[in-house]
N, C-alpha and C positions, 0 to 999 in steps of 0.2 A: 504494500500500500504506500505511494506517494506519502512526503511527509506535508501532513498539515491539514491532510485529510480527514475524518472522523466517517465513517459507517454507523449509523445509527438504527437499532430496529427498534418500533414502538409498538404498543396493542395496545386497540379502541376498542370500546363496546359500542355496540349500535343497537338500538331497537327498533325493529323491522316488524310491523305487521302483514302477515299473508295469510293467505287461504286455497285451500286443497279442494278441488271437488272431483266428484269420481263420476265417470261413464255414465254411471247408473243415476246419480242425483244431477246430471244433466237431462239427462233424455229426461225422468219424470218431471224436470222444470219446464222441460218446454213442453212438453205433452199438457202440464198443470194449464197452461199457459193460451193452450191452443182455443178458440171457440169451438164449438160444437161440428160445424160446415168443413173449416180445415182438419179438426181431428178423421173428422170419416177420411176425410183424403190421404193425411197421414198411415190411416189403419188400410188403407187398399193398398197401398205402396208399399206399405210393410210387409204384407201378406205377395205383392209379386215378387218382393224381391227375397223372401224368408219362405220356401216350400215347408219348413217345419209347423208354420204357422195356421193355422187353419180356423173355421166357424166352429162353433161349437152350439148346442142349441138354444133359442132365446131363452131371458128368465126375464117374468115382472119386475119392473121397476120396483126397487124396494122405496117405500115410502114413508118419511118420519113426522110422526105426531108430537103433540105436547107434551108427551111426559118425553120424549128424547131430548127436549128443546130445552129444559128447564133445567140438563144435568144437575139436580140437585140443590138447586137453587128456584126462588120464584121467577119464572118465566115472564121473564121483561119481554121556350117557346114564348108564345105573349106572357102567356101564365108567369112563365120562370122571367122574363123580364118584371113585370108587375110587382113579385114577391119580390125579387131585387129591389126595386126602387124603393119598396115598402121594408125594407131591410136597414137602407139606407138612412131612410127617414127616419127611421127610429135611433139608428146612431147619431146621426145631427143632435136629435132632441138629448138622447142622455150625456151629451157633452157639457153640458149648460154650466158655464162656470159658475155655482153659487158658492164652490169653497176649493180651498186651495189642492187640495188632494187630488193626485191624478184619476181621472176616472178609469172606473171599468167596465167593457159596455160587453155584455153577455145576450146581446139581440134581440132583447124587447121581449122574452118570449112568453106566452101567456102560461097559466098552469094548465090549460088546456091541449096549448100545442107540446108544452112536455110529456102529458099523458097523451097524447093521442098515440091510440095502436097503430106499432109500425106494423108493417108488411112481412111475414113471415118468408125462410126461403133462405137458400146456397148461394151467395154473393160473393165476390171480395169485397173485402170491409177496409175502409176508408187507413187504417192500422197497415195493414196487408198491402194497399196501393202505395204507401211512403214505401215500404220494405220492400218492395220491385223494384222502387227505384233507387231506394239504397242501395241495394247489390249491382248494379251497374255504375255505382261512382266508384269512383279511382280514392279511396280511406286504406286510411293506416287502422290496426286491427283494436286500438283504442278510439279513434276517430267513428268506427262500426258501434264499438259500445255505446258511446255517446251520444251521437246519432239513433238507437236504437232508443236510447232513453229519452230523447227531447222527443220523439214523436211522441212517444207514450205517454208526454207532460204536455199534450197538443189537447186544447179543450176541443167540445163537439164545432166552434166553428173554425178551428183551424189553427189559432192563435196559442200564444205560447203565454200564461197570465203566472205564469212563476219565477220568481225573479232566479237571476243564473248564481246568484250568492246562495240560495238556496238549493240549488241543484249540484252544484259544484261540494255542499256539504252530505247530501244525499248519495252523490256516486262516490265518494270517500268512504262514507258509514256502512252502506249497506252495498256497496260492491267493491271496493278499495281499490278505486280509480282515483289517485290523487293526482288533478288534472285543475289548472288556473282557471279564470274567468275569461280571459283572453281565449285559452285555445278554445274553452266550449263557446266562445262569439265567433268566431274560427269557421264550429264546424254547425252552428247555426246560420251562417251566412251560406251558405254548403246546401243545408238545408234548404231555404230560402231558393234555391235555384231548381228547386222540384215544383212540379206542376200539382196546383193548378196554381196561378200566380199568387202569390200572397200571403202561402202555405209559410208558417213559422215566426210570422210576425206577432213585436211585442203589443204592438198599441194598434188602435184604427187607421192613424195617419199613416204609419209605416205600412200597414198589410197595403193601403190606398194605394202608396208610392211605388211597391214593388211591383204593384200592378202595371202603373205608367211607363215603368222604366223598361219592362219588357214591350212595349211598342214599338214599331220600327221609329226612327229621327223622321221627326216632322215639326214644323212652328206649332199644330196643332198640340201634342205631348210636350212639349217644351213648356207651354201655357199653365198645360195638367199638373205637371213637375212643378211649375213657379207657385200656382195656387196653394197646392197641397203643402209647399215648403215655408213659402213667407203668408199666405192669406188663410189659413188653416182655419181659424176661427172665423172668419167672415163667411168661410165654403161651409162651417157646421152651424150656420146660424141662417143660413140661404140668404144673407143679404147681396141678392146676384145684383142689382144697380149698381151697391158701392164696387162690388167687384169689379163691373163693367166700367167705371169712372176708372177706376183705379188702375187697372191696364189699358185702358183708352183702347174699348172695342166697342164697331160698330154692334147696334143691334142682331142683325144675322150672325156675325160673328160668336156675341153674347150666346145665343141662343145654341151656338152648336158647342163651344164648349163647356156647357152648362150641362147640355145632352149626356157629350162623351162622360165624363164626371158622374153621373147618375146612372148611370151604364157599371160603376165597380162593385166589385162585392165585397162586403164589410165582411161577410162569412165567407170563407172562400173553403172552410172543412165543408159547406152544406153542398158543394159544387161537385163535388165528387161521387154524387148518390142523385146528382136530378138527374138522368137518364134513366130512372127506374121511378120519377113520380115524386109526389112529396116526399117521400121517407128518404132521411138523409143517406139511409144503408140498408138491406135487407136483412135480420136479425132472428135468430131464433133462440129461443131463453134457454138459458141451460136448467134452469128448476121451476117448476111450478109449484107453485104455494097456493094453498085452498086454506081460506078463514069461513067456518063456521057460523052458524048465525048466534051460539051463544061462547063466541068467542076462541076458541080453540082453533089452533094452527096448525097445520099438518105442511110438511112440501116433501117431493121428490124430485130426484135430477132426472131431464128430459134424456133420454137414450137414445131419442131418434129412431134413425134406423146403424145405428152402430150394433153391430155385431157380438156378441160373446165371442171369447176366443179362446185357442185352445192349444197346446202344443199337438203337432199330429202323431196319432198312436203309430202310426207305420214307422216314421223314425225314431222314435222312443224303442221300440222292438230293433227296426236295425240296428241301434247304437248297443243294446244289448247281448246282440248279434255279434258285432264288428268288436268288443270286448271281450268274450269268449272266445273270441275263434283266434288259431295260432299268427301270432304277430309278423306276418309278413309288411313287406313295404307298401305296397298296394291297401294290405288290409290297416298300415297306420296311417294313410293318406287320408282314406274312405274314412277311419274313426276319427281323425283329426277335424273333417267337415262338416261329419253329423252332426257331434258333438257341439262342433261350432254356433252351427243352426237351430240345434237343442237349444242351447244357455242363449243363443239371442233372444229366441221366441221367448223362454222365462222372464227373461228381462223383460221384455215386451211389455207381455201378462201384465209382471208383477207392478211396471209405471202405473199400467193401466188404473190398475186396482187402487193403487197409492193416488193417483190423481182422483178419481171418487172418493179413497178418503177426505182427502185434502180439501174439495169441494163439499163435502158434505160436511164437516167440521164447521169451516168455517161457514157456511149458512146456517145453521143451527145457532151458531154466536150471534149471527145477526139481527136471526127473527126473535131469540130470547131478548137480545139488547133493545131493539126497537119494537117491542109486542106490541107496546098501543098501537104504533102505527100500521100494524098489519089487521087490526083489528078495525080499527075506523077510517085509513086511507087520508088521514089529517096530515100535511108534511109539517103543522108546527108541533104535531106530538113526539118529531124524532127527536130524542134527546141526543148529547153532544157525545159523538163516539168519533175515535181515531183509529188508523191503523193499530196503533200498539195499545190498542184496549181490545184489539180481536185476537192480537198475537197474544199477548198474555190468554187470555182468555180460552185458547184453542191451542194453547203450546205451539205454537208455528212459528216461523221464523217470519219478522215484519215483512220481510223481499217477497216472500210467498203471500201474504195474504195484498201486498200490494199487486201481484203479478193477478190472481184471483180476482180482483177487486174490479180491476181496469179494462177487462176482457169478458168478464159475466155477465148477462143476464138474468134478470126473476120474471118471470109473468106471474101477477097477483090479481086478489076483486079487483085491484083498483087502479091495473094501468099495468104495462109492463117497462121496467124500469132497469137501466144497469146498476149492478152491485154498489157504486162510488156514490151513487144518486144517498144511499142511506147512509153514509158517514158525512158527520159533519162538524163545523166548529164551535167551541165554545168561548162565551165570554163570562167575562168573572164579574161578579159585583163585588161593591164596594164589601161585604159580609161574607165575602169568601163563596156566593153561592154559582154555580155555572148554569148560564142559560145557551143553549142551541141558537146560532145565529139564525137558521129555519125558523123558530118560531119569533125571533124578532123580526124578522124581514114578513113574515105573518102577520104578523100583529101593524108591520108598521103600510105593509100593502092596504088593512083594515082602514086604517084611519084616513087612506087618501084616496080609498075607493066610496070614500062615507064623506067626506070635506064637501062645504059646497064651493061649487066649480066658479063661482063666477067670487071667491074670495079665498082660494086655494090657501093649504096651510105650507108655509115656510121651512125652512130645515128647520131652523131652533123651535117654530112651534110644534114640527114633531117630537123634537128631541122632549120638550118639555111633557108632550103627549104621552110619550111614549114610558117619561120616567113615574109620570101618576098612574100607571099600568103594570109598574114594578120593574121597567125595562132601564134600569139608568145608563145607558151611554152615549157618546160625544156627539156632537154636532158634527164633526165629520163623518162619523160614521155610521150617523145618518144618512148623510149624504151619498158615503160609498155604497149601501143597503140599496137606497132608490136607484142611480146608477144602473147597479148588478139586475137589481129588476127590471131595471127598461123604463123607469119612469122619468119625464124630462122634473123639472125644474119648477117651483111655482110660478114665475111668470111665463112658463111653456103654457102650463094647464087652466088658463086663465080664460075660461069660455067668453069673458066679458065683450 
């Protein structure tokens, strides 16, 4: 060693969080995972390409009652233009700046058009069309995860209403992707380049722009582009004269870019499902729940036409075969691929089996947790439940009952609904007690569906309304409540 040198070795401790999963707790996640349409497809495929695999004969759905539920506890075209424009109009109205908080515009929609019965039937579902076209973009195999999970953070119109500080903690905790805020704007702008335009936008004005910007270059877009950017508030208030003064356009001129503009789509998720009619998707419920007339709840999971299944006896016999008989090369070839075919079909099976538990656990938490509302079909009876009140509650892991949650259906008396429709948030009062934001947004639709209209009541005097009702909180959130329902603003509602 030169002199003056020094070679030095050191030891660090590092702690390193990871996680292991195996063959087997992959496939049952996606299997968990699948709806009911893509599972049969999955199960037909399995079966061409696994000869060991085979039908086996139907069995009734097994169906659970109230005492399973209670585990021992008390059981707690023009057309499509028209609706566009009428889409539209209703974001204008809930922009209405009466307080400073960003709004959030969740598309007017009534509780009628929530509960209206979709269309039953084998679709691709809106989930399914992102993921077509995420496997033809050019991602890195973290880029795939995370792309995989912003879609699944994609509400029913399309838009992304969770903030990425939030999600960035979420794919940390519960899949240990420790990934900045940058790269996931990264691979949401990524996003953003999937059809149908508009697809992964945070706000209305953005999903607006994305739209413009895939036009071809014209003055006419250029126009679109300037309004939506510096006149944004004057476009969600329809004051098209000032607009017209304000860019110095003739009347005809006014008129046509006022048209194109009213031609976007605030929902750009519902765009994906109008070629089959109103219904944003074609759906079929994974459980049917039947309430009684004196209260008692029963459900079972819809089976469809899925198949029972079964390893087939003919290779079950050869493999016992091909093991007694003297160990030539040929005959360890032959036992090598039975066998092969044997343990996959188990596998198969046993997801199978594992994702009906899975699914039927956690529905059972849910109609115990929300029983009134299975009972009366009241949404301000659901009381405040989160994913990790299902997880504790069902020993599941939260990833699992979020994967459940996001992709199920219930058909019940009173509508059929996805799984995420019944969890909800709570708010704390000042005495520690939590009420379900469902039933203040309940309570506070009451009071402005009961106002008289030609002297409409204010945010603060809902707030104030709202708190002699037992409901105390903020004047903003107030404001966010109305917003989220669709309702403009009281000088919107001002019949006078």
């Amino acid at each position: 060693m030169a002199q003056g040198q020094i070679q030095e070795q050191r030891l660090t401790e590092q702690q390193r969080l990871t996680q292991t999963i195996t063959q087997q707790q992959l496939l049952q996640a996606q299997l968990t995972e699948l709806p009911l349409a893509q599972l049969a497809e999955r199960i037909t495929a399995e079966m061409d390409d696994n000869p060991a695999l085979e039908i086996a004969t139907d069995d009734d759905p097994e169906v659970f009652d109230d005492g399973d539920l209670t585990d021992g506890t008390a059981a707690e075209s023009s057309y499509e233009q028209e609706a566009r424009q009428e889409a539209l109009d209703a974001a204008f109205q809930s922009l209405g700046r009466d307080d400073e908080e960003l709004p959030v515009y969740q598309g007017g929609r009534s509780d009628q058009d929530e509960r209206e019965t979709p269309v039953y039937g084998q679709s691709i579902s809106f989930y399914d069309q992102l993921k077509e076209q995420m496997a033809v973009a050019d991602l890195t195999e973290q880029q795939q995860q995370v792309m995989e999970y912003l879609i699944g953070s994609l509400d029913d119109d399309g838009l992304l209403r969770k903030p990425l500080h939030t999600i960035a903690d979420e794919l940390a905790i519960y899949h240990n992707i420790d990934i900045s805020e940058e790269k996931i704007v990264h691979v949401l702008m990524l996003l953003q380049e999937f059809d149908p335009p508009g697809i992964g936008a945070r706000s209305l004005q953005e999903c607006l722009l994305l739209q413009v910007k895939r036009r071809s270059p014209s003055r006419l877009r250029d126009l679109m582009q300037q309004v939506l950017e510096h006149y944004f508030d004057l476009f969600t208030k329809k004051h098209w004269k000032r607009l017209q003064h304000t860019l110095q356009l003739s009347e005809l001129q006014a008129a046509t870019l006022i048209g194109e503009l009213r031609k976007l789509n605030p929902k750009p998720g519902t765009s994906m499902g109008e070629v089959m009619g109103r219904s944003v998707q074609q759906i079929t419920p994974d459980f049917i729940v039947d309430t009684q007339d004196d209260g008692s709840v029963s459900f079972s999971l819809n089976s469809a036409d899925l198949p029972e299944l079964q390893v087939s006896p003919s290779f079950t016999e050869t493999l016992d075969a091909y093991q007694k008989a003297p160990q030539s090369r040929q005959v360890k070839e032959a036992l090598l691929y039975t066998r092969k075919k044997v343990e996959s079909a188990q596998n198969f099976i046993e997801a199978i089996r594992q994702r009906r538990h899975t699914l039927t656990v956690t529905m059972r938490a849910i109609i115990a947790w929300q029983h009134r509302f299975f009972e009366e079909g009241d949404e301000a009876a659901l009381r405040p439940m989160i994913l990790k009140d299902i997880a504790q509650k069902t020993g599941l892991d939260i990833s699992t009952v979020s994967r459940v949650s996001s992709s199920k259906y219930a058909q019940t008396r009173w509508g059929t609904f996805p799984l995420r429709f019944f969890f909800t948030d709570a708010v704390k009062t000042t005495d520690g007690e939590e009420l379900s934001t469902r039933e203040i947004k309940g309570a506070l639709r009451d009071l402005i569906d009961g106002e008289d209209k030609h002297h409409p009541l204010s945010d603060e005097a809902l707030r104030q309304r709202l708190a002699q009702q037992g409901y105390p909180i903020a004047r903003r959130t107030v404001a966010k409540y109305r917003e989220q329902l669709g309702i403009p603003i009281a000088r919107l509602r001002d019949k006078a």
